[in-house]
C-alpha positions in Angstrom: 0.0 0.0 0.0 2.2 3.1 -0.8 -0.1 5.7 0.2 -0.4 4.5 3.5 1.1 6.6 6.7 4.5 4.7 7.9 4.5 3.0 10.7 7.3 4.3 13.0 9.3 2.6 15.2 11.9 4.4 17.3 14.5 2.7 19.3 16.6 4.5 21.4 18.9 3.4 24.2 21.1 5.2 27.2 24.3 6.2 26.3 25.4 4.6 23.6 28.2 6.6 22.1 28.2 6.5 18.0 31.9 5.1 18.5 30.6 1.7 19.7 28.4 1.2 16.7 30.3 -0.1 13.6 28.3 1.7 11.1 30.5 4.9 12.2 34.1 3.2 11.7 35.6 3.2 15.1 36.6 -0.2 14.9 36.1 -0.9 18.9 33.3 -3.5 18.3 31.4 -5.0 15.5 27.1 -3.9 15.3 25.9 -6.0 12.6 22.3 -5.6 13.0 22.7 -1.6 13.8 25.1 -1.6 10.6 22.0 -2.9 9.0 19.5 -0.1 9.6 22.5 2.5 7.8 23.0 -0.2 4.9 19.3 0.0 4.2 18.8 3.6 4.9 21.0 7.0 6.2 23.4 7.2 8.9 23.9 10.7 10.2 27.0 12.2 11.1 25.9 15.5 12.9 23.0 14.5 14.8 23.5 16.7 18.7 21.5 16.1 21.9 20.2 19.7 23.3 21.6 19.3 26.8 23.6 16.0 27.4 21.9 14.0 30.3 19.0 11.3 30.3 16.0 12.9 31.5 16.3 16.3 29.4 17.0 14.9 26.3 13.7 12.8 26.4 11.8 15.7 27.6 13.1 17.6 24.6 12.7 14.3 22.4 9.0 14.1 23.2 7.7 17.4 23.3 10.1 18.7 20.3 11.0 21.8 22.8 14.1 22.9 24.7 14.3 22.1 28.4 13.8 25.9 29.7 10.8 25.1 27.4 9.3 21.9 28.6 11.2 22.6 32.3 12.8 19.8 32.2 16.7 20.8 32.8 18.0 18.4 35.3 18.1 15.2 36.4 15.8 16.1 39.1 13.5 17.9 36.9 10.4 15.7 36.0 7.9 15.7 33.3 4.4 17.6 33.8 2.9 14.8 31.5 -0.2 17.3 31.1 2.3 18.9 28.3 1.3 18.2 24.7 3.8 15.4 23.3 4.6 13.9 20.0 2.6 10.4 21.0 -0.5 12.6 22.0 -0.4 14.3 18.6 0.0 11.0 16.9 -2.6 9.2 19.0 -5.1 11.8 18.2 -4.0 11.4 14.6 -5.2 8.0 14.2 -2.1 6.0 15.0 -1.5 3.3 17.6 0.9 4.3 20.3 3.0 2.3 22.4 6.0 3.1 24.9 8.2 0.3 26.6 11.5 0.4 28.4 12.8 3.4 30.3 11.0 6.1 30.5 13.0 8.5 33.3 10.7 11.6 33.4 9.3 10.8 36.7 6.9 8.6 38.0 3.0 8.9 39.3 0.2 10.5 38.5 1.7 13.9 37.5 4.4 12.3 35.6 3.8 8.5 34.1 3.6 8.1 30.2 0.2 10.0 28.6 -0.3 9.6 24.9 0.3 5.9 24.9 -2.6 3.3 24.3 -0.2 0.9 26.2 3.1 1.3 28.0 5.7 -0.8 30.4 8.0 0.9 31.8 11.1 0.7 34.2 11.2 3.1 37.5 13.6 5.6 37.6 17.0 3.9 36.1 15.8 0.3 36.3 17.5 -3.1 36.6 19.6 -4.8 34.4 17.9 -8.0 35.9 14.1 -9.2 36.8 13.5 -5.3 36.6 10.1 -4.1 38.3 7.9 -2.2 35.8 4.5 0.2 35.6 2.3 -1.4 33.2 -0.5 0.9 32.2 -0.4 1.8 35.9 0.3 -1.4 37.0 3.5 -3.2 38.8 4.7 -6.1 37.2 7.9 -8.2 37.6 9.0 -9.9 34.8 11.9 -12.1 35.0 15.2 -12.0 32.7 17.2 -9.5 31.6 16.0 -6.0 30.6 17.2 -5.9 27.0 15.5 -9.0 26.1 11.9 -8.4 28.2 11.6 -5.0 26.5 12.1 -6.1 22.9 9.8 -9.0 24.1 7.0 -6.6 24.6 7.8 -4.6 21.8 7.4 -7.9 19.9 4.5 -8.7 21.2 2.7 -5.8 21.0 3.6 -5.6 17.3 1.8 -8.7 16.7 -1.2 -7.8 18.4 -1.5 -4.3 17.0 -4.7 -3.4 15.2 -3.5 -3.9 11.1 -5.5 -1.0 9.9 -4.0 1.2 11.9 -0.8 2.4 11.8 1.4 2.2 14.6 4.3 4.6 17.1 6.2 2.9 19.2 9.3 4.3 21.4 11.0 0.8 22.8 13.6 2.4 25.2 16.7 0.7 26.3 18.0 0.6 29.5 21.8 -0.6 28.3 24.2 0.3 28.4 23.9 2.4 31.1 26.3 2.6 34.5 27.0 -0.2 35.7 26.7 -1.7 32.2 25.6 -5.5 33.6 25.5 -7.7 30.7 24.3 -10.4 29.8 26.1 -13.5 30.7 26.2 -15.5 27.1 28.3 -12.6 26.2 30.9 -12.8 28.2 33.4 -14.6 26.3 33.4 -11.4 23.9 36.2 -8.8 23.9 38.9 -10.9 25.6 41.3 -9.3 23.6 42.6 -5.8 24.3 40.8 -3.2 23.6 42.2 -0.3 21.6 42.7 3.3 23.8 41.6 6.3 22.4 43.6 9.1 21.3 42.8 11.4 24.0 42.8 8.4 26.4 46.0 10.2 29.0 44.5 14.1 28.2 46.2 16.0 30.9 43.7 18.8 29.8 46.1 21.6 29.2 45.3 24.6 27.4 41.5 24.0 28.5 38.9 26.0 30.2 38.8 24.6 33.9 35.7 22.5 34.0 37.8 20.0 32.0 40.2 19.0 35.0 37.4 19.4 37.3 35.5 17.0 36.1 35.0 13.5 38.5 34.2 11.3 35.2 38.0 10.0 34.8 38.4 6.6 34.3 41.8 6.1 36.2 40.2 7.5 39.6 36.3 7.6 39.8 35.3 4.3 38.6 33.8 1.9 41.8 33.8 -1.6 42.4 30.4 -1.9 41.1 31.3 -0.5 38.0 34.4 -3.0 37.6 33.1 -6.4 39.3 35.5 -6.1 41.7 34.8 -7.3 45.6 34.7 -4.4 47.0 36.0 -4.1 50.4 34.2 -4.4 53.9 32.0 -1.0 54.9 29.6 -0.6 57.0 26.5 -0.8 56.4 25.2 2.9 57.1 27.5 4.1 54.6 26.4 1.7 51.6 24.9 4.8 50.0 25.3 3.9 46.4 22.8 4.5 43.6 23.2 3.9 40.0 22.8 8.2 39.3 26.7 8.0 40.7 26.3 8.7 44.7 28.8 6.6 46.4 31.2 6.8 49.4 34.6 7.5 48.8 35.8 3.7 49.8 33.3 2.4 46.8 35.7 4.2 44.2 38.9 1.5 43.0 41.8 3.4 44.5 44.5 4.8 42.4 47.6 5.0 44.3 49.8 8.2 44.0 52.8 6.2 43.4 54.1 2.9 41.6 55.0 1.3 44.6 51.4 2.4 46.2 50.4 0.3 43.2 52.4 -2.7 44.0 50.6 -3.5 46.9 47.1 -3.2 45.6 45.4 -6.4 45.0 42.1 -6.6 43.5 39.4 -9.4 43.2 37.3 -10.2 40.4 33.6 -10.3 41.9 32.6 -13.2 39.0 35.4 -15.4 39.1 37.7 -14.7 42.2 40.9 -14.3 39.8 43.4 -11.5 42.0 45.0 -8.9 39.4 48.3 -7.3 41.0 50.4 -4.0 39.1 53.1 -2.8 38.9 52.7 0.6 38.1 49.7 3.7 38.0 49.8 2.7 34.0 49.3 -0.7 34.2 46.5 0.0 36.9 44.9 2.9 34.7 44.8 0.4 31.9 43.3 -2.5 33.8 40.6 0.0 34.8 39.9 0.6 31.0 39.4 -2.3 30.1 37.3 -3.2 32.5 35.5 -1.1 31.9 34.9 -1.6 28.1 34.4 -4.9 28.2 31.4 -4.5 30.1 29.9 -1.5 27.9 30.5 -3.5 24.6 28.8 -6.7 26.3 25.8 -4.8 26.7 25.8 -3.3 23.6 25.9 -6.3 22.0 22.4 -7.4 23.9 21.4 -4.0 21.9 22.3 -5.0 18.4 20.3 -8.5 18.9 17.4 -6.8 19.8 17.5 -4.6 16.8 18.3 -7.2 14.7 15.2 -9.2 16.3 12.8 -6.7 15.6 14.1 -5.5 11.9 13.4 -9.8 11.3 9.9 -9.0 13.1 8.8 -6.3 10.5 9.9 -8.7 7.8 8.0 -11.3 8.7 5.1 -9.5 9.3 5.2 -8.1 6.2 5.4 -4.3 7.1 9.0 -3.4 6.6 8.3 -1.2 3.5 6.0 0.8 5.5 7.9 1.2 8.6 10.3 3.8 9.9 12.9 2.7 12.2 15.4 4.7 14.0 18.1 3.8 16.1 19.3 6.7 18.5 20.9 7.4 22.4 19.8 10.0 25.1 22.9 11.3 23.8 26.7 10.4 23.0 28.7 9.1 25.6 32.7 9.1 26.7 34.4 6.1 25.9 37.9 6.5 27.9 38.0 10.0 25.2 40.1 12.4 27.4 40.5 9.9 29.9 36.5 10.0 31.1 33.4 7.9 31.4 30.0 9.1 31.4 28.8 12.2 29.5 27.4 15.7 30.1 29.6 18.3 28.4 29.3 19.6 24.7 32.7 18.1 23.6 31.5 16.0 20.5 31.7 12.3 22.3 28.8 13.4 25.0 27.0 15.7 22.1 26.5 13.6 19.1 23.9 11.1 19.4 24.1 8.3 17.0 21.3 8.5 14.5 20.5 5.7 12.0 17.0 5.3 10.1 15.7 2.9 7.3 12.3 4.1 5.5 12.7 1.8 2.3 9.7 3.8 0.6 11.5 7.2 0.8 15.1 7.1 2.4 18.1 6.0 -0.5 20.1 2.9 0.7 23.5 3.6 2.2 23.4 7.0 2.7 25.3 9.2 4.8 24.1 12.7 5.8 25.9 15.6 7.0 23.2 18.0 7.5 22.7 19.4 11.2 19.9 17.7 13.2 19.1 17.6 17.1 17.1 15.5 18.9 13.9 18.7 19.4 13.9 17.6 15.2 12.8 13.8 15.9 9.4 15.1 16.8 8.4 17.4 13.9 10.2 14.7 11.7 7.4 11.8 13.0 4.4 14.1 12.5 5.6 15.3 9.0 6.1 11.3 8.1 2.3 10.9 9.2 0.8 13.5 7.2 0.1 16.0 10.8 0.7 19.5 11.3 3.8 20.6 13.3 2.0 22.8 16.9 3.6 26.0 17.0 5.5 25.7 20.1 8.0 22.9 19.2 11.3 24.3 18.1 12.6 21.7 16.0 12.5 20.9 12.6 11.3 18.0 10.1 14.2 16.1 8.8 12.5 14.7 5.8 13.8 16.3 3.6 17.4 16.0 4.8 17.0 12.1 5.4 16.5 12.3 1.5 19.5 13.4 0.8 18.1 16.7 0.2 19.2 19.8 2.3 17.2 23.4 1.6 18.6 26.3 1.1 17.2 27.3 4.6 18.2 24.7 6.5 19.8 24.9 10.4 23.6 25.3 10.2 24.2 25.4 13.7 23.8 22.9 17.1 23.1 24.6 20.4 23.5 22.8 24.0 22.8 23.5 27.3 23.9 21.6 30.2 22.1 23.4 33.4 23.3 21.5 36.6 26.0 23.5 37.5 28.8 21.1 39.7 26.4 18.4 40.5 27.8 16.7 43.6 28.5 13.6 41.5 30.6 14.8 38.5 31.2 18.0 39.0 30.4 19.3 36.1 30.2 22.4 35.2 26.9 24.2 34.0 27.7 25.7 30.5 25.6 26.4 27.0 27.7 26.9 23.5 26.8 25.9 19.7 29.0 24.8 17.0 28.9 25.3 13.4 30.7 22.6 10.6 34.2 24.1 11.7 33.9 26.0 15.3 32.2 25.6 18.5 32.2 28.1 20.8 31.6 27.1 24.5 30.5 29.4 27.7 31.3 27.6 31.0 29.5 30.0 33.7 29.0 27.6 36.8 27.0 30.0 38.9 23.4 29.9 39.7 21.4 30.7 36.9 20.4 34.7 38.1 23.5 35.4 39.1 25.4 38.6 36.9 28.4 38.3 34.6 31.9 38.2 36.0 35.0 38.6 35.5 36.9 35.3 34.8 39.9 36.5 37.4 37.7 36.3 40.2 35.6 33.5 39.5 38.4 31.1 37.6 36.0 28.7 36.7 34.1 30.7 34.3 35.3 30.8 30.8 35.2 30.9 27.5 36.3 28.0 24.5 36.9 27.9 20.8 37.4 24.6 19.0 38.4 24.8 15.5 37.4 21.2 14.7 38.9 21.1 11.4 42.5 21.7 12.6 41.8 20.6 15.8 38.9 17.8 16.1 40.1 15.9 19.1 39.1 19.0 20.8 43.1 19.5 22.7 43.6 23.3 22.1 41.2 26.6 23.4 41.7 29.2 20.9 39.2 31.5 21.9 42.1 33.8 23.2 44.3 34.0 20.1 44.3 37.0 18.4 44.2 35.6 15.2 40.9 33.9 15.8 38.9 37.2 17.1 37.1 37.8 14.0 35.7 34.1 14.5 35.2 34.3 18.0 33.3 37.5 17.2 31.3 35.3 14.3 30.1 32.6 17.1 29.4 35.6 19.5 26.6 36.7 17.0 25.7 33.0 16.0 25.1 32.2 19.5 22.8 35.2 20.6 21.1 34.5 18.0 20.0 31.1 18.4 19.3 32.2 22.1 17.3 34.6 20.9 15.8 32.9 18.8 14.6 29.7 20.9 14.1 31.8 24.2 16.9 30.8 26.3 17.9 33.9 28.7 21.6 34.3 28.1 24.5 34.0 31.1 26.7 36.9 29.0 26.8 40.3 27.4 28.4 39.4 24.0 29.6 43.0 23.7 31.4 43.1 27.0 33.0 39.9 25.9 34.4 41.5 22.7 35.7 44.2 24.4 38.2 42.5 26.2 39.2 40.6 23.3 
């Protein structure tokens, strides 16, 4: 039937940086399945979350609005599920809607999934195991692990759906999140070493503060938990750890000050009891990587059999031709890139999302796009593909065209990000907003609460200013933003930047003119 409205499928999971998906050439891991969705359809290269963190990025992914918008800028910031979203539109459209997996935006009343005719989701993060779920309001337990029950129910709810109708579903991952707990049929994978980044020993000189600030290092800020490793004996009233990152200081793997610290530091696998012993901080930094790695690309791999399980689903039900899928994160994720984990900041590891999409009826095979897109576009993009008007208030843009192969003359040149939690007590990141273009990206780090004025960055340090050139300097080592040959740019992303604020409604944390006055 080619007149018929797609179906759409959306599959997105947490944290899954586009350098673990083969598709994108880093060569850490091979993503068959996922490799299939760009094969049949586009992969995009410059696809940027709006503020790096789980629970804004779906606010901003459902309702097609930035988070001073929707008012969702934190972790800590819930969902008023009363807001008009994408599936609402959808449902009142005519389609079938359906959300499974995490879901993140709060829980109850004022904040469960609305728009859906059916949804199972995970509280809060979720377990990697026999996770408790809300099912239409309901608690359920099923047992197994949570990449397999989710694309279960995704499944099954395919098969069951009304075939008159067409369908939305969001299937949500869980993986690979922190503590990235895998499955166990994939452990034998990724025995050999894993190859370290370029960036892996950053000693982030010739950087804007936040960067050395930062508690997301790999070498010193990685628990037992996150390593299965025994972790040593503490008391009870201090087992404070949650998966959000709030431990003691004796949950974090020690990393000794000296070599010969390091020589007396045994540590115990929690799985199979084998003792590791080093010789040096190296060695131990090393271990500690890939460790760490082997766990995120085990549960990565669960990810790539699901989607491979449900592209065979669509087949067999006869209804790939007629179905959108996409394949995205929350947002990007470091992987041991300037020596971190996790994610946050707008350097490009934590700001592009992966973004693959097959649409056999419209989208060219093999295509790669290098048009801008964020994730406040996904929205206007699915109610564009089902023949609905875009509301006024969402801020995005339709990526039809684009996916096509075909950018206007008009379209967005620029990606903005916002990152409002300003030295969270777990990270310590800094609170900053910038926007980059195809070769710069301009970056304000002003870590103070949000009404306070302007300062001067010699009395408060950790405010500052950063310029990428990404051509001559993609790896992101060097802040230009104080050379005197780079003014005249600096001047350019000044004016770029105000005017996207302007332009979406975000209240500035700088007076662009006093800023060029001290250049």
């Amino acid at each position: 039937m080619p007149n018929r409205r797609p179906n759409i499928l959306f599959i997105m999971s947490d944290d899954h940086g586009a350098q673990a998906i083969s598709a994108y050439g880093s060569g850490l891991n091979q993503t068959p399945n996922l490799d299939r969705l760009a094969q049949n359809g586009a992969k995009l290269n410059h696809c940027y979350v709006t503020n790096s963190i789980c629970t804004p990025s779906r606010a901003a992914i459902l309702t097609g609005t930035h988070n001073h918008v929707n008012g969702v800028t934190t972790l800590y910031t819930h969902l008023n599920n009363q807001l008009p979203n994408v599936a609402k539109y959808l449902q009142a459209g005519g389609y079938q809607t359906a959300m499974v997996g995490k879901w993140h935006l709060g829980e109850g009343p004022e904040h469960c999934p609305t728009g859906f005719d059916f949804w199972s989701v995970l509280p809060n993060q979720g377990d990697y195991f026999d996770p408790p779920m809300t099912e239409n309001g309901e608690a359920i337990q099923p047992k197994g692990y949570a990449t397999e029950i989710i694309t279960q129910k995704c499944s099954d709810w395919i098969k069951q759906r009304h075939p008159d109708k067409p369908f939305f579903m969001m299937c949500h991952h869980k993986a690979p999140h922190r503590p990235w707990q895998y499955h166990p049929k994939y452990e034998h994978l990724f025995q050999d070493e894993i190859p370290y980044p370029a960036t892996f020993d950053d000693t982030y000189e010739n950087r804007a503060k936040a960067a050395s600030e930062a508690r997301m290092r790999v070498e010193s800020h990685m628990t037992y938990l996150d390593l299965d490793l025994v972790q040593p004996y503490i008391p009870a009233a201090n087992q404070e750890y949650s998966e959000m990152g709030k431990k003691t200081a004796q949950m974090m793997v020690p990393f000794p000050e000296t070599d010969e610290d390091c020589k007396q530091l045994k540590l115990i696998c929690s799985r199979t009891g084998e003792v590791f012993t080093f010789e040096s901080r190296n060695q131990l930094k090393r271990f500690k990587y890939q460790r760490y790695m082997q766990k995120y690309l085990r549960t990565v791999a669960s990810i790539d059999e699901s989607v491979g399980q449900l592209l065979d689903l669509l087949e067999a039900e006869g209804i790939a031709e007629d179905t959108i899928v996409i394949y995205t994160s929350d947002q990007g994720f470091f992987l041991g890139e300037h020596g971190w984990y996790d994610k946050r900041f707008i350097y490009d590891e934590s700001f592009r999302m992966p973004f693959l999409v097959q649409y056999p009826r419209e989208i060219p095979a093999g295509v790669t796009i290098d048009s801008m897109a964020s994730n406040v576009d996904f929205a206007p993009t699915w109610l564009d593909y089902a023949g609905l008007p875009t509301p006024s208030h969402m801020q995005g843009y339709s990526m039809r065209s684009i996916l096509k192969g075909n950018e206007p003359d008009d379209w967005q040149q620029t990606a903005y990000h916002r990152y409002w939690m300003n030295q969270d007590e777990d990270h310590n990141a800094y609170a900053h907003y910038g926007i980059r273009d195809h070769h710069y990206k301009l970056i304000y780090w002003y870590n103070e609460q949000l009404d306070a004025p302007g300062s001067n960055p010699a009395t408060h340090p950790e405010k500052d200013w950063e310029l990428f050139d990404l051509k001559a300097d993609p790896l992101e080592l060097r802040n230009s933003f104080y050379d005197t040959d780079k003014k005249d740019i600096v001047i350019r992303m000044l004016h770029m930047l105000d005017q996207k604020q302007a332009e979406i409604g975000d209240i500035p944390q700088h007076d662009s003119q006093q800023v060029i006055a001290t250049l």
